[in-house]
C-alpha positions as CSV (number, residue, x, y, z in Angstrom):
1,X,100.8,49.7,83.4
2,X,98.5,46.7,82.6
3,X,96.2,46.9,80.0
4,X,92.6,46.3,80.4
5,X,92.4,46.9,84.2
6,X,91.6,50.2,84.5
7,X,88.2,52.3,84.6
8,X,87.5,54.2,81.8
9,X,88.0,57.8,82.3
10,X,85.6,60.1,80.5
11,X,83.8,63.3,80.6
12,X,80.7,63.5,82.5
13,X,77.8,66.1,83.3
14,X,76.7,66.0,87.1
15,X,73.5,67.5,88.0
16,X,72.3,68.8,91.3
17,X,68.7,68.4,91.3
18,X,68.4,70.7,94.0
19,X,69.4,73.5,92.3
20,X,69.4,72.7,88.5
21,X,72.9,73.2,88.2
22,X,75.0,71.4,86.0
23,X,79.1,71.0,85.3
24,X,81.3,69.3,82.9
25,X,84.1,66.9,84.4
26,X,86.1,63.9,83.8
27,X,85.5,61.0,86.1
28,X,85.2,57.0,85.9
29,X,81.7,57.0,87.0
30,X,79.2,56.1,84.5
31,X,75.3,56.6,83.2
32,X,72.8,55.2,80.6
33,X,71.2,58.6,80.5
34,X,72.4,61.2,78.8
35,X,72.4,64.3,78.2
36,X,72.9,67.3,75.4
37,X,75.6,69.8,76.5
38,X,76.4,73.3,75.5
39,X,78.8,72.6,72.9
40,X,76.5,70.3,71.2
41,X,78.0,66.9,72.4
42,X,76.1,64.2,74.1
43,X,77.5,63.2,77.7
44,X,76.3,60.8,80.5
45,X,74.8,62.5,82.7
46,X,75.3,61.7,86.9
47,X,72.7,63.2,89.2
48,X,73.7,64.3,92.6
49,X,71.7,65.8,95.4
50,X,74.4,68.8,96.7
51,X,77.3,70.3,95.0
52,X,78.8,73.7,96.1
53,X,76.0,75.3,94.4
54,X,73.6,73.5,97.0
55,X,75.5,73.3,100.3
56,X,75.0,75.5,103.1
57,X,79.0,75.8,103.7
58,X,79.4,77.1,100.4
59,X,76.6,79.1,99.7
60,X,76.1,80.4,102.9
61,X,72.8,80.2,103.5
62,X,70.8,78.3,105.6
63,X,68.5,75.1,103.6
64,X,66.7,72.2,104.5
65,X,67.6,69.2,102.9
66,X,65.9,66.4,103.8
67,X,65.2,64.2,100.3
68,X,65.5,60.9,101.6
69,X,63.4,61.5,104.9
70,X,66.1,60.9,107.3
71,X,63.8,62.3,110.2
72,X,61.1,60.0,109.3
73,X,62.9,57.4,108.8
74,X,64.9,58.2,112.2
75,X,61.2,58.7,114.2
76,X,60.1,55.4,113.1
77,X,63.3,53.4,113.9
78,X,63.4,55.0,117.4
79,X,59.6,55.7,118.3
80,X,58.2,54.2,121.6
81,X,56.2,50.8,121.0
């Protein structure tokens, strides 16, 4: 393999603000915030808006997520003039 063309691949916390929950991966994505984990380590920290802890196909229940006013922003690209 060629050196120096790769991502760097390293441990990661993402964060579903949703539901405050948290898990510890690998992945190339990357953050300037951080944050403490339970084994005492500091690790960037990614946050999401649904994980399986958050989605209605996993969960099972039924939620309303609507964070980035999609319906508002819908109604005013489509409203009558």
């Amino acid at each position: 393999m060629k050196a120096g063309i790769h991502p760097k691949y390293e441990s990661v916390v993402f964060w579903d603000q949703s539901s405050d929950f948290k898990f510890l991966t690998k992945s190339t994505m990357s953050s300037k915030e951080t944050i403490k984990w339970e084994d005492g380590k500091e690790y960037p920290v990614i946050k999401i808006e649904v994980s399986s802890a958050s989605h209605p196909f996993y969960t099972g229940k039924k939620m309303f997520l609507d964070t980035a006013g999609r319906v508002e922003k819908f109604m005013n690209k489509y409203k009558k003039k």
